[in-house]
N, C-alpha and C positions, 0 to 999 in steps of 0.2 A: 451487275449494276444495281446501284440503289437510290433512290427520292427521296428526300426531305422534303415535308410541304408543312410545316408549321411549327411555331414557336410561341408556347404561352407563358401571359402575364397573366396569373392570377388574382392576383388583391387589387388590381386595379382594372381587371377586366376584358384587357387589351387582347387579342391576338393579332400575332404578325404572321400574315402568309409570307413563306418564304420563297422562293421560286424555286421551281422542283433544279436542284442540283444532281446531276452525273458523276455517281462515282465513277474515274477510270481504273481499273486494275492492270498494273503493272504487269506482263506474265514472266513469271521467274523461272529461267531455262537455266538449269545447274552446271549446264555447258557452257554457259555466257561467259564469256573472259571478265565483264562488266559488273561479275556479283564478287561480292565478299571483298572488292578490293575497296581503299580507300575513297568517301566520297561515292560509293555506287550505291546502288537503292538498296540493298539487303545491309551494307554497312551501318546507312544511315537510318535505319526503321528495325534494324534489332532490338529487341527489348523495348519496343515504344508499344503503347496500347494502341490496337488496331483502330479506335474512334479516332484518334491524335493523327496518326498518318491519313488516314480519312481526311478529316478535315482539311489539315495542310495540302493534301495532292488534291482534294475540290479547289481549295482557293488558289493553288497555283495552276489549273487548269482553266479558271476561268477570270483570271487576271494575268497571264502568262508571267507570271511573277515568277525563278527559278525556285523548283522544289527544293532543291539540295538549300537555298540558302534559308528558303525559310524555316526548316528541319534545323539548320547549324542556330538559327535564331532563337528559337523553340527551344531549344537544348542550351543554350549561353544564357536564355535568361530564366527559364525555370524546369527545366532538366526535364521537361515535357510532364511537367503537372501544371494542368490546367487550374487548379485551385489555388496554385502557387499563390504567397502574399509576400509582400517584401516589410520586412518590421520596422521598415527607417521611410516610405512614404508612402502614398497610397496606389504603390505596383502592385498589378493584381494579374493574377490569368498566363496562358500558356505564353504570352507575347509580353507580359508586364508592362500595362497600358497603366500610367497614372491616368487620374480622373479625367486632368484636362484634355489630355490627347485623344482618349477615350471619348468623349463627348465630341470634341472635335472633328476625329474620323467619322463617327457614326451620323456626327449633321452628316458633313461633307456626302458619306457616300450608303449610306440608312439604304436610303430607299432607293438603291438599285439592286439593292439584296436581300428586297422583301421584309424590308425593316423600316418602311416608312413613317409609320405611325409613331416607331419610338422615335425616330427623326424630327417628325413635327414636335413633339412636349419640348425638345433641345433648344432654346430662345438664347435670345442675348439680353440682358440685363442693360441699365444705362452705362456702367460702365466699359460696357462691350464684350465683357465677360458671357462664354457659354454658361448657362444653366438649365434646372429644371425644375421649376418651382412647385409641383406637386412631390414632395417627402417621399412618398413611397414610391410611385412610380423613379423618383432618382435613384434607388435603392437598387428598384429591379433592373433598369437602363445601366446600372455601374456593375450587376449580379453577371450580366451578359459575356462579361469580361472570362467569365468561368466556363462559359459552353464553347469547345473547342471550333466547334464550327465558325460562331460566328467571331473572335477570336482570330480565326486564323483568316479568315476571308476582311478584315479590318486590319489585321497586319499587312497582307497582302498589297491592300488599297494603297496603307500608308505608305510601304517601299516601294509603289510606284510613284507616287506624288513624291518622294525627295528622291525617286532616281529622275525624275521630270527636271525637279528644281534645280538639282546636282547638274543634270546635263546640258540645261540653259544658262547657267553658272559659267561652269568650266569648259563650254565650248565642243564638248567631245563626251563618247559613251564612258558611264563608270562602270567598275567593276563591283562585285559582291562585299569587300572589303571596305571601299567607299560608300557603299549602300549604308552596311550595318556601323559606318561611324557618322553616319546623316543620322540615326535616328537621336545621336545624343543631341544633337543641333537644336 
């Protein structure tokens, strides 16, 4: 098991205490009927850099958000690089947050994942537009998109808030399939 306890902004001085996160390890028994097959955790975390499955199994540990889907998300939208950029808008990072959504999650749910501080600079503008009207500090706030961790614990949030909306919607639970066509919503 391992801690994260903090995240710095340098040029603007900032740090965010993070809340000490628990890694769970998964224990791989080579007997497991459950490895190597489709969809099992050895399938889905092959080849993935061990920071990236980190991250994803923290944030699905502490949003009971399903691992598996957030792994298949991870992989559908930037093949698990975290630095991913998309050349047609401004998607960025393991989850391919454009800015607004980005800004969005992070008011919303910042500061219960020890990212309160960047949460406060997040305003609304007269038009009701999120912003962040310190330059650099937007920079570093939209930079965040790049660190897996916090990345995948804002993914997380997010597909709980449209499995929420999805489920008060439609009356009944959704599936994983339904989740990742909410996010185009």
């Amino acid at each position: 098991m391992r801690a994260c306890s903090k995240i710095s902004l340098d040029s603007t001085r900032l740090e965010f205490q993070a809340r000490k996160l628990l890694v769970i390890d998964i224990p791989q028994n080579p007997e497991s009927p459950m490895l190597n097959q489709p969809g099992s955790v050895t399938s889905l975390t092959q080849g993935v850099r061990l920071d990236v499955v980190s991250a994803i199994r923290q944030a699905s540990a502490q949003t009971g958000v399903d691992f598996s889907y957030l792994m298949q998300k991870a992989e559908a939208e930037s093949s698990f690089n975290p630095q991913a950029q998309a050349p047609t808008s401004s998607a960025r990072g393991l989850f391919q947050f454009i800015d607004k959504t980005w800004l969005e999650t992070l008011d919303r749910h910042g500061d219960a994942h020890g990212l309160g501080k960047a949460a406060e600079l997040i305003t609304r503008n007269s038009n009701g537009e999120l912003e962040v009207k310190d330059p650099t500090a937007r920079r570093e706030i939209l930079a965040m998109r790049d660190n897996p961790r916090i990345a995948a614990i804002m993914a997380a949030e997010l597909a709980r808030d449209n499995q929420t909306s999805l489920e008060q919607s439609l009356g009944r639970k959704v599936g994983n399939t339904e989740m990742y066509m909410a996010h185009f919503l």
